[in-house]
TORLUM-520938 format. One line per field, with one value per residue (C-alpha): residue in one letter; chain; x negated, y negated, z. Coordinates in steps of 0.25 Angstrom, whole numbers, m for minus. Example, Ala and Ser with C-alpha at 12.3 -4.5 7.8 and 13.67 -1.06 7.14 Angstrom:
REM TORLUM-520938
resn = c(A,S) .
chain = c(A,A) .
X = c(m49,m55) .
Y = c(18,4) .
Z = c(31,29) .
END
This chain:
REM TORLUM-520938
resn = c(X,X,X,X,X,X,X,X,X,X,X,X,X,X,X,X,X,X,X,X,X,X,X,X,X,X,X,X,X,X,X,X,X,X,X,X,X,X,X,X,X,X,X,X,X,X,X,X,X,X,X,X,X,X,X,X,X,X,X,X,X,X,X,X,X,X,X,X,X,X,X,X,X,X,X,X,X,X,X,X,X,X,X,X,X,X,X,X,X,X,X,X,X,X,X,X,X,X,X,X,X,X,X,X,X,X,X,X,X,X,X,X,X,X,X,X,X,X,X,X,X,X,X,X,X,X,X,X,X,X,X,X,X,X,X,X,X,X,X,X,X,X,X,X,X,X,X,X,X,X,X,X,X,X,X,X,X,X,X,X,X,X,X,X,X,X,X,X,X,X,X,X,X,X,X,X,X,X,X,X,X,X,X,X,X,X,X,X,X,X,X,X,X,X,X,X,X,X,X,X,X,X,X,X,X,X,X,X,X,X,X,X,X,X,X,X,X,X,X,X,X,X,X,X,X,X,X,X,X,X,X,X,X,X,X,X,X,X,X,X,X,X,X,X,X,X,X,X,X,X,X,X,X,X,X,X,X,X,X,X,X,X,X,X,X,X,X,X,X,X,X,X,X,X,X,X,X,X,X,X,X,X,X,X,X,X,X,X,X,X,X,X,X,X,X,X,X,X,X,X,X,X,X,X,X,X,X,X,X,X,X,X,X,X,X,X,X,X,X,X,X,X,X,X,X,X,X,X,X,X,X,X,X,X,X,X,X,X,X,X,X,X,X,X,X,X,X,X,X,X,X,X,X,X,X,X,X,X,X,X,X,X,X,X,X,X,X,X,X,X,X,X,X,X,X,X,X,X,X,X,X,X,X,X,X,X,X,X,X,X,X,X,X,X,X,X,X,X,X,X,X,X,X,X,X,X,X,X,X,X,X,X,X,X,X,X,X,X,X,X,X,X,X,X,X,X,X,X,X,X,X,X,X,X,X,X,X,X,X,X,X,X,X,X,X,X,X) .
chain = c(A,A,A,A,A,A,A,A,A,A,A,A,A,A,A,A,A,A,A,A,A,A,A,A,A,A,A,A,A,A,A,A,A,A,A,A,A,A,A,A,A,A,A,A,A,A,A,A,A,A,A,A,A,A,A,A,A,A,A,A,A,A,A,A,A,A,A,A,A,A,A,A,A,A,A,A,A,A,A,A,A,A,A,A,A,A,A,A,A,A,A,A,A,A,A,A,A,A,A,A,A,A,A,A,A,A,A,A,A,A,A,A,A,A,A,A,A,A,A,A,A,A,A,A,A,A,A,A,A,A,A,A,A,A,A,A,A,A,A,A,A,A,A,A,A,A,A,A,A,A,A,A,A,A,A,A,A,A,A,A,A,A,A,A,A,A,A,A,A,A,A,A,A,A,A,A,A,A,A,A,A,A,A,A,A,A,A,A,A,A,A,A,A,A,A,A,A,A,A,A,A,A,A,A,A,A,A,A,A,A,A,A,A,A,A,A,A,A,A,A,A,A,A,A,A,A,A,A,A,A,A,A,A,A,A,A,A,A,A,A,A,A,A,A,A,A,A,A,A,A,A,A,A,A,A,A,A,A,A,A,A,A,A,A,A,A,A,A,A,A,A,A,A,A,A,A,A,A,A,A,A,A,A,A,A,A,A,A,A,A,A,A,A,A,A,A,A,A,A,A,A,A,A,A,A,A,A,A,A,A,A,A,A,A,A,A,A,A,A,A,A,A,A,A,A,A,A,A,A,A,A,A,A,A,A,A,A,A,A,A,A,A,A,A,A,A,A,A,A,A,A,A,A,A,A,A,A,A,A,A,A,A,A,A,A,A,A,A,A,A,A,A,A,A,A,A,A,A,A,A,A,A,A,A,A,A,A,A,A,A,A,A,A,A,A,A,A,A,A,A,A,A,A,A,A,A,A,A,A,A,A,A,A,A,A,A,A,A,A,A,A,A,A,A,A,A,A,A,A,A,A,A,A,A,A,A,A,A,A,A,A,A,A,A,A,A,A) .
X = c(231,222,211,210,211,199,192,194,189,178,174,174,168,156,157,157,143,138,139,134,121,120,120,111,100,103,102,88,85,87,78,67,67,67,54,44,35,33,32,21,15,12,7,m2,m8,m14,m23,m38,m42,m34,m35,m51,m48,m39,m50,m62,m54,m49,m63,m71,m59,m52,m37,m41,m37,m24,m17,m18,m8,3,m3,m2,10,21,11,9,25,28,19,23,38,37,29,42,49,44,45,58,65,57,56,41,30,20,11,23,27,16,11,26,20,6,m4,m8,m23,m20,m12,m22,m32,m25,m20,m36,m41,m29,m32,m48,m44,m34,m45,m56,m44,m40,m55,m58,m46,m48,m62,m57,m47,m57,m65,m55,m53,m67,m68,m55,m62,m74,m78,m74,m72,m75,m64,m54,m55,m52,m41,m33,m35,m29,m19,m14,m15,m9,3,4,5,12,22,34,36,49,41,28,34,39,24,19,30,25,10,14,15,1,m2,4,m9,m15,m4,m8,m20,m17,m11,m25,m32,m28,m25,m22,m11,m9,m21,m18,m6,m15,m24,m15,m8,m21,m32,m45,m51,m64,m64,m77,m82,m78,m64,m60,m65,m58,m45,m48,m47,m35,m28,m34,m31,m17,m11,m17,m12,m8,2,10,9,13,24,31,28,34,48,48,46,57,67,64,65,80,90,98,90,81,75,80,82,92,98,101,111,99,91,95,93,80,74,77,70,60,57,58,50,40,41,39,28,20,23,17,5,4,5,m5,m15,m12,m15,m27,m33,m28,m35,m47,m48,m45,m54,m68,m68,m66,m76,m85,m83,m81,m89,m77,m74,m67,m54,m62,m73,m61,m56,m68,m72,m61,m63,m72,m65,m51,m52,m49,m34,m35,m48,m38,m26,m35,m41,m28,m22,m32,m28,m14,m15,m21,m14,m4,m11,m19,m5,m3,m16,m16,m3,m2,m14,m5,7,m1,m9,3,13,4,3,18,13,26,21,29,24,39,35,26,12,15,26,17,3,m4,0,m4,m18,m19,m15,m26,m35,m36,m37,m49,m57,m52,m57,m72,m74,m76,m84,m92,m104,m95,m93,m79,m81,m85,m75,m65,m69,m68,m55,m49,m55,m51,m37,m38,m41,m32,m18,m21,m16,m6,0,1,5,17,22,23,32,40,45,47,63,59,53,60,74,82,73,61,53,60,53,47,41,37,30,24,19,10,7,m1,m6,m13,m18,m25,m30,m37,m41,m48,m54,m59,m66,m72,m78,m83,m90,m97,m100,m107,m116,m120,m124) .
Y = c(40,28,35,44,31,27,39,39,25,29,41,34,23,30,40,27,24,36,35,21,26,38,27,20,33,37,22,23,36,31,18,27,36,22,20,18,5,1,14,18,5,5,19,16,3,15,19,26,12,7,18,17,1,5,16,7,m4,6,10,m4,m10,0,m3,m18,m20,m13,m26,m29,m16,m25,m39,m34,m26,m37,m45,m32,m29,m45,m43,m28,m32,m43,m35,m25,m37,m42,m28,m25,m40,m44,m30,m31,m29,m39,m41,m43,m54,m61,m62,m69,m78,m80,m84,m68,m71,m73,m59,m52,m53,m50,m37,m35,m38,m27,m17,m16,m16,m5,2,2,5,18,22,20,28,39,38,40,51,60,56,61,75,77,76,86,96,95,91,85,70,66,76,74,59,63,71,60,51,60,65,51,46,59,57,41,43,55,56,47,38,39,54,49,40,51,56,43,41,56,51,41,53,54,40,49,54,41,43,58,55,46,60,66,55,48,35,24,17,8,3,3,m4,m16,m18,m18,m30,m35,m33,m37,m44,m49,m59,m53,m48,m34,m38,m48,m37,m26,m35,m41,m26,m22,m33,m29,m14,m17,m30,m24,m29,m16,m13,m26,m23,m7,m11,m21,m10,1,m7,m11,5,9,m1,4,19,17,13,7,m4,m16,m30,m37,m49,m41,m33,m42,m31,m22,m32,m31,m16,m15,m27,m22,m6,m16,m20,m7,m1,m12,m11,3,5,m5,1,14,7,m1,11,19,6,7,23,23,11,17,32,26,15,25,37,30,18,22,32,21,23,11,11,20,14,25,33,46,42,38,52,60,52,54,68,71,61,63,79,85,82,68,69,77,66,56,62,68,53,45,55,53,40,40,46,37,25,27,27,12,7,14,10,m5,m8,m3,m11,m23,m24,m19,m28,m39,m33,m30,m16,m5,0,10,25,28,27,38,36,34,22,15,18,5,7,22,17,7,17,27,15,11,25,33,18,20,35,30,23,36,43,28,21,12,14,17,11,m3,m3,m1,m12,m21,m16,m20,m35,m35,m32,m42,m53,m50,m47,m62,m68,m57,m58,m75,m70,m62,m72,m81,m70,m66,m80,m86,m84,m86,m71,m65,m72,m73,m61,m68,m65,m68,m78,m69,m59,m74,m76,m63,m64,m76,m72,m59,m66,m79,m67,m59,m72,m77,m62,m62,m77,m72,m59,m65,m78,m66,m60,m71,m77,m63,m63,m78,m75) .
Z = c(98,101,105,92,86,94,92,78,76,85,78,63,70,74,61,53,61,59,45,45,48,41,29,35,36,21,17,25,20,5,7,13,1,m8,m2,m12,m17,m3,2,m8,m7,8,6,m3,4,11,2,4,4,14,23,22,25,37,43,41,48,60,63,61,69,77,81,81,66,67,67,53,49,58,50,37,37,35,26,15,17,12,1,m2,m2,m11,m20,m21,m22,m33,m40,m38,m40,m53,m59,m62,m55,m48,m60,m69,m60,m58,m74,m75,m63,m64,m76,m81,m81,m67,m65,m74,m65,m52,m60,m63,m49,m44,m55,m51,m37,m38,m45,m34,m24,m32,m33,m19,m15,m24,m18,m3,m8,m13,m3,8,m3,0,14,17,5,7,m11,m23,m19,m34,m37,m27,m31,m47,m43,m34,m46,m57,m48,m45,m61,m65,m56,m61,m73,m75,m63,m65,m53,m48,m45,m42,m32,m24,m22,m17,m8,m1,m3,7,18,17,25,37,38,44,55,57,60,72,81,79,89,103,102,113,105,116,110,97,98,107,97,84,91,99,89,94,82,77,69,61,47,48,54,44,32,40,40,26,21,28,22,9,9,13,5,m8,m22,m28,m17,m24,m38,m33,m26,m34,m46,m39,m36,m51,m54,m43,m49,m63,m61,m54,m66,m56,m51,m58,m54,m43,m52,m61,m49,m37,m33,m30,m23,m8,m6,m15,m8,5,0,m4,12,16,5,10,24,25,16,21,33,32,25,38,48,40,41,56,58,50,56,69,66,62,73,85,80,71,77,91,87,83,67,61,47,40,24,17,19,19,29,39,37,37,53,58,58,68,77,76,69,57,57,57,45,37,38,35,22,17,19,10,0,m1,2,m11,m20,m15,m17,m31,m38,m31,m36,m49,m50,m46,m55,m67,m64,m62,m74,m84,m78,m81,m95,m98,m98,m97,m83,m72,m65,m69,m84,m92,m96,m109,m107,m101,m104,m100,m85,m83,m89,m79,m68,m76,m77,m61,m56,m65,m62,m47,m49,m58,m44,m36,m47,m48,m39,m34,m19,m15,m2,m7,m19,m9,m3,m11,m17,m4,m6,m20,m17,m5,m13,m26,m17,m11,m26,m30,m16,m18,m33,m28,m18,m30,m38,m26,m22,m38,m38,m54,m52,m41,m44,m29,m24,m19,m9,6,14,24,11,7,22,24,8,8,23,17,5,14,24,15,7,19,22,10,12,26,21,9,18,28,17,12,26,29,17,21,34) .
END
């Protein structure tokens, strides 16, 4: 009898176990399909824009400027999370909250600088998407880049975004393309993994400017306002949640999706970073092509070096990057400015609930659109989109850090110390990144 009682003890022992993890990979299983903000967020980090930031930089520098995807990973996941922090305690978004903090002339004209930086952004992008059309059809890059942008304001405005959501998450497939690419060439990853942790650096011009972008193109403001935005729209389209402030019941499992979200979008914005940098660094720069400053131009050299597989990944990427990213740009732009106005915003309402926001979505995309069909080179205005943005996230970071560490705002749910450390770590980086560039510049007119 006493060993049917230890059997049976056993047995439920280990059926108990086995159970125990099955909860576990269905708990798992339901926080991967709550992915969303974060998720989206990373995804769109890598934008057209970026990618052509990321290639330029792999082929001036090769694999000796991989380092900064392993820098600026925990300094944007700080930022990112108390962005989705701040959305999902307060119930509003960033420009809400800082126009209860900050004098409004003061936000107004941070909401200004991101709106016409936004702007330039979805106009460069749209540039490179129908520049990348064109080079896999052969015509119509004009065309290709009217159709991106009417596709993209016809889904904002008239897809509700408990749907819209779903495409943006399968949008984010299309950064596999970036690690696609990568099986098409020989690489010496012994190398790699050398010089992503022993750069040799020089301490120049074009490496400071490289770097400056990097940081630029990755720590960029309207991944803030998207993110805090997008928590606000997650909590108001379930019935049975709300802010933070008002359910404290509800605050250790969402601030804990909030990590997650946060860590593994930004993840996957930081290992697409790495792979293009990586394909651009071992095939034009080994190849001695080092003058590459568009998306499309990236793609269109590698074909001949790394074939025609690789060529067609590239280019199919940037555009799906950018449908993923136009809606983000669009979209933060809106949130920002009506926030700040009291406006009734949300991609969850129609168009004719709140009209002022899906003006403003309309608004920053046909100007982003006029810029393709305009003089205006794409290639400088992205440029200086990326310093724009540099030097604007440097006083809505500090201006977040502020909000997310009042207990008048966010109540017992401020920011932890180390989201704190890591905070004002990002925001003093890229302030003397900007400092550094802008001294270079002027130095190098002088002389």
């Amino acid at each position: 009898m006493a060993w049917r009682t230890g059997l049976h003890t056993g047995v439920a022992r280990n059926w108990d176990e086995l159970l125990s993890r099955f909860g576990q990979l269905i708990r798992r299983a339901a926080l991967i399909k709550r992915l969303g903000p974060g998720l989206i967020t990373g995804a769109a980090d890598d934008d057209p824009g970026g990618i052509a930031t990321h290639s330029q930089a792999g082929a001036q520098l090769g694999l000796n400027i991989l380092w900064t995807v392993l820098f600026t990973y925990p300094l944007m996941t700080a930022i990112q999370m108390i962005a989705g922090r701040i959305g999902r305690v307060t119930g509003r978004g960033l420009g809400a909250n800082m126009a209860r903090v900050f004098p409004k002339n003061v936000v107004a004209g941070l909401v200004a600088l991101l709106f016409i930086a936004n702007t330039v952004n979805i106009g460069a992008d749209l540039a490179a998407m129908g520049a990348a059309a064109k080079l896999m059809t052969g015509f119509g890059q004009h065309l290709f880049t009217l159709f991106f942008a009417v596709l993209s304001l016809l889904l904002q405005i008239f897809v509700p975004y408990h749907r819209y959501v779903r495409y943006l998450k399968w949008l984010t497939l299309a950064l596999l393309a970036y690690v696609g690419v990568i099986f098409t060439v020989r690489i010496d990853w012994g190398e790699v993994a050398l010089r992503t942790v022993m750069p040799q650096i020089k301490f120049d011009a074009t490496t400071v400017t490289v770097v400056v972008a990097i940081f630029g193109t990755t720590i960029s403001p309207y991944l803030f306002f998207w993110q805090a935005s997008e928590e606000v729209e997650d909590q108001e389209a379930d019935p049975n949640t709300g802010p933070l402030l008002q359910n404290v019941a509800h605050a250790p499992a969402q601030l804990k999706r909030i990590q997650w979200d946060t860590y593994i979008g930004m993840g996957v914005a930081n290992i697409i970073a790495f792979f293009v940098i990586l394909t651009t660094a071992v095939t034009l720069h080994a190849a001695g092509i080092t003058d590459i400053q568009t998306s499309s131009q990236a793609a269109e050299a590698l074909e001949p070096i790394a074939g025609h597989f690789a060529f067609l990944l590239f280019s199919l990427g940037i555009i799906g990057c950018g449908m993923l990213a136009l809606p983000v740009l669009a979209g933060a732009s809106a949130y920002a400015l009506c926030e700040t106005r009291g406006w009734k915003i949300g991609l969850e309402k129609k168009p004719l609930e709140a009209i002022g926001f899906y003006t403003v979505i309309a608004l920053a995309t046909l100007l982003g659109l006029a810029i393709d069909y305009s003089p205006l080179d794409p290639i400088k205005a992205l440029f200086w989109s990326a310093v724009l943005n540099g030097v604007i996230a440097v006083p809505i970071m500090a201006a977040m850090m502020v909000v997310a560490s009042r207990r008048s705002e966010m109540g017992e749910f401020v920011a932890t110390l180390s989201q704190r450390i890591f905070g004002w770590t990002a925001t003093v980086v890229m302030a003397i990144a900007g400092v550094v560039m802008f001294w270079m510049m002027f130095a190098s007119r002088s002389a």
